[in-house]
Structure formats: structure tokens, C-alpha cells
C-alpha positions, 0 to 999 in steps of 0.5 A, a space after each residue: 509688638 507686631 512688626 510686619 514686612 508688607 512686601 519682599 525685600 528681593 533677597 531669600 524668604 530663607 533670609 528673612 527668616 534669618 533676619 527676623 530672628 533679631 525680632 522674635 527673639 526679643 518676644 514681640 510677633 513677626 509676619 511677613 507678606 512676600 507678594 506685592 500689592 498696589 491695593 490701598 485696602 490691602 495694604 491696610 490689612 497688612 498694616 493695620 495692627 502693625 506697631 511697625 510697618 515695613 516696606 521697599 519702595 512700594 507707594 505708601 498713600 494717604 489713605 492707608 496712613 490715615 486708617 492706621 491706628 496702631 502703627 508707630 513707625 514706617 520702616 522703608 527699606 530704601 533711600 528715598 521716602 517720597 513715595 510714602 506721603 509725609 504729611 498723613 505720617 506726620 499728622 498721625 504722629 507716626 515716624 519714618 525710618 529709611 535704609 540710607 546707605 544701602 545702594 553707596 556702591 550699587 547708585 555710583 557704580 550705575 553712574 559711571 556705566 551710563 558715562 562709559 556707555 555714552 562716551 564709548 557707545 557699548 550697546 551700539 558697538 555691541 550691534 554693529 559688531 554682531 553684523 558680521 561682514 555688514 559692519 561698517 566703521 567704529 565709533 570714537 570715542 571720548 575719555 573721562 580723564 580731563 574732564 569737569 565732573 559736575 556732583 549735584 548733591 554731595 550727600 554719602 551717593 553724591 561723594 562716593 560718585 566722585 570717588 570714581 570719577 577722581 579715579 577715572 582723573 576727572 576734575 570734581 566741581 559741585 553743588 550742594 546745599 552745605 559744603 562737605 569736608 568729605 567732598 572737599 577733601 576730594 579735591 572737589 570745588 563748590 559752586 553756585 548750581 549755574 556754574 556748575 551747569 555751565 562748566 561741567 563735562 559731565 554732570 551727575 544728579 545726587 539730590 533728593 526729591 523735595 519740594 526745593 528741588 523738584 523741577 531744579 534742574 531747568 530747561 534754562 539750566 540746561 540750556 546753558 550746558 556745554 554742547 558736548 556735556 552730557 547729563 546723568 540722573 539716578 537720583 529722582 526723576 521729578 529733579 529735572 524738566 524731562 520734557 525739556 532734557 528731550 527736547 534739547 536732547 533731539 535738537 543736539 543742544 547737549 551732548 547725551 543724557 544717561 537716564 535711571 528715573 522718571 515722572 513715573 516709575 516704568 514701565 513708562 508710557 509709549 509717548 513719554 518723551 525720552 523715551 524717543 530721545 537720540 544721543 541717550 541711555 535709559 535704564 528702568 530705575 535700577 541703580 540701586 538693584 543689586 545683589 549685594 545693595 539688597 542684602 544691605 538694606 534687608 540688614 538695614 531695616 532689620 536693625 532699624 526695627 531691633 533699635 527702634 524696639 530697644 528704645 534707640 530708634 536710628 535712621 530716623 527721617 525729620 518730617 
């Protein structure tokens, strides 16, 4: 079989080498493109005769899926697989692996800095410190112990989130579609999502994007957020009405929103509207990106790819 990697993974050519190893040694081809491209023609040269195709996070269309006719299986090395149309796999009979597991530390970690930079106001610290003899006054702050943590999702990102928060001394309170014995034995509390908008502190977003829950997080639910909550997402921008969060969050309706995805990936346009939100911080869609997260998903979808050769396809997405 040919098995082609479509774009980097963010680690070392030389460990893809390395990797790639598990799969040449097997007899079957390896090729590897280390550039990245957006092109649909170009993505179906990498692709076409392609048993497996692997890819990031890099937008995998339609229009690329529906010329292929060799291609067994889309590899993704990422958590997320809404940026590779499911249909156009599912219509060609073509599976979807995913690298679940892979940002456990990096999401969570991310999750708890945007709290912290919300609740203590690092960055604005940062600049009124370097005014020198012009500083004027410090900001008080607030502390997470005591506080009602609201765990949107208690998925792997979702739990280990509220591993944090526990140690922190936050109270853990949360949504889910099932309950987990994982989450409860946390000493976290389930309740309906209203309750849970309305009760929380501080309400961290771990769902998936999908036709259920694109749009779930309301400019209703929202609006019956405790004044001083704040909101974090580093799941999925299209979960939550953005245009709303801005709009309450300009208002002082709620207390601040830390904020990793978007409708779109950035760069964002000029008047996308959180952009110009007060009492918020936003990052580029980063949360997973770390060293050590990039290593892990290499692995992973390397080992996806061995198993899958093997005839022991793991980390398989139902379609």
C-alpha cells in the first residue's frame, strides 16, 4: 500500500523519518509532503493513489474526497475531524481515524491560563508594570478556590479539565450527554446545561462540534449567566453564538470570556466582533499546540496507520 502524509505534523522531518520506519518496514511506500497547501487540486495530487491519506487539521473538502479512488482511509492527526467533510468519506466508503488523546495536557492547561489571565489580569499587569514611575494602581483580583466550575463535555478534555480545576478547590458541576464514572468520581455533579449556565463561576466549553451542538451555547443561555462568570472555550468556535457572547460581553452582562476558536480559523477578519470585545482574552486557536501535544499525535497517527495496515484499524470515527 502507499500511505501519504499531505502535510507537516510540526515536529522534526527527521522524526518523521523515524516514525515512518513502523510503515516501510512493513514493505508498503511512504511519501511525505512537508509544505502545506489549501489547493483542492493539489491536495488530490498528494492523495490520489494514496491507500492512506494522512493529514493535521488542514481543511479536507468534498471535492478532493469525491476524485479519490484508491484512498481507504483519512488518518487525521487531530481530535476534531469537522474540517474533513463526512459525508463525501461516507458516500465513498472511506473511513476516518482521529488522534484522540493527543492535546489531554496541552487543551486543559490552556483552559486554566485563560481563567488565571481573566481572574488576575497577567497581560494588563504585564503593561502597567512596564510603565515604570507612570504605574498607577494594581488590580484585584479573584481566586478559583470556592468557585463553581461548569464542565461543558466530560469527554477525556472535559475530565482532565476538571482535574485542574478540583486542585485549584473549585466545586465541579457539569453537562454531558452520558454521565461518566471518570467525572463523578471527581466529586463532579451533573445537571441539565440551563443549570448549569446558570450556576457556574466559571464555565469551561469541551463539546464537539456537530450538528447537535453548533449554536448550543445560546445568546439565551448566556444571557442567564451570573454577572461575574466568565466563559472559556477551546473546543469549537461554532458551539456558542459569538456574535452574542460580544455583544453581552461589551454590555458587562457577563463577567469575561477567555477565547481559543472561532467561526473561522484566524487570522480573524478586522470586524469579526470579539475581536473588539472588553473583559476578554483571545488566543489563535492554540490550545492543543504544544511540543510535547505534537510529538503525541505524530505517534498517534503513525500507530493508527501500523494498525489499520495490520488489519486492527484503531481510533476509528463512526460516521
Amino acid at each position: 500500500m502507499k500511505i501519504a502524509l499531505i502535510e507537516p505534523l510540526r515536529v522534526p522531518d527527521s522524526y518523521i523519518e523515524e516514525l515512518a520506519k513502523s510503515i516501510t518496514d512493513l514493505g508498503h511506500e511512504f511519501v511525505y509532503y512537508n509544505e502545506k497547501t489549501t489547493d483542492a487540486d493539489e491536495l488530490y495530487e498528494r492523495s490520489k493513489d494514496a491507500e492512506i491519506v494522512m493529514i493535521a487539521n488542514n481543511p479536507y473538502p468534498a471535492e478532493v474526497i469525491d476524485r479519490l479512488e484508491t484512498t481507504k482511509l483519512i488518518n487525521v492527526a487531530f481530535t476534531g475531524v469537522d474540517h474533513v467533510d463526512q459525508q463525501a468519506a461516507a458516500a465513498k466508503g472511506i473511513q476516518i481515524a482521529n488522534a484522540s488523546g493527543y492535546s489531554n495536557t496541552a487543551v486543559p492547561e490552556l483552559a486554566i491560563g485563560l481563567v488565571l489571565n481573566l481572574y488576575r489580569d497577567i497581560v494588563q499587569g504585564d503593561a502597567d508594570t512596564r510603565k515604570g514611575e507612570d504605574f498607577k494602581a494594581p488590580f484585584q483580583g479573584r481566586e478559583i478556590k470556592g468557585k463553581t466550575v461548569g464542565i461543558l463535555g466530560t469527554g477525556n478534555l472535559g475530565i482532565k479539565t476538571a482535574e485542574l480545576f478540583k486542585a485549584f478547590g473549585a466545586n465541579l458541576i457539569g453537562y454531558n450527554r452520558s454521565e461518566k464514572e471518570a467525572a463523578k468520581n471527581l466529586g463532579l455533579e451533573y445537571k441539565s446545561l440551563e443549570e448549569v449556565m446558570a450556576e457556574s463561576d466559571i464555565i469551561s466549553i469541551h463539546l464537539p462540534n456537530t450538528d447537535e451542538t453548533k449554536g448550543i451555547i445560546s445568546r439565551q443561555l448566556m444571557e442567564s449567566m451570573k454577572e461575574d462568570a466568565i466563559l472559556i472555550n477551546v473546543a469549537r468556535g461554532p458551539i456558542v453564538d459569538n456574535e452574542a457572547l460580544a455583544e453581552l460581553l461589551n454590555n458587562a452582562a457577563i463577567g469575561g470570556a477567555g477565547i481559543d476558536v472561532y467561526d473561522m480559523e484566524p487570522p480573524l477578519p478586522n470586524d469579526y466582533p470579539l475581536i473588539h470585545t472588553k473583559n476578554s482574552v483571545l488566543t489563535p486557536h492554540i490550545a492543543y499546540l504544544t511540543d510535547e501535544a505534537m510529538v503525541d499525535r505524530a505517534n498517534i497517527v503513525f500507530d493508527n496507520a501500523v494498525k489499520y495496515l495490520e488489519g486492527t484499524p484503531q481510533n476509528i470515527v463512526e460516521l
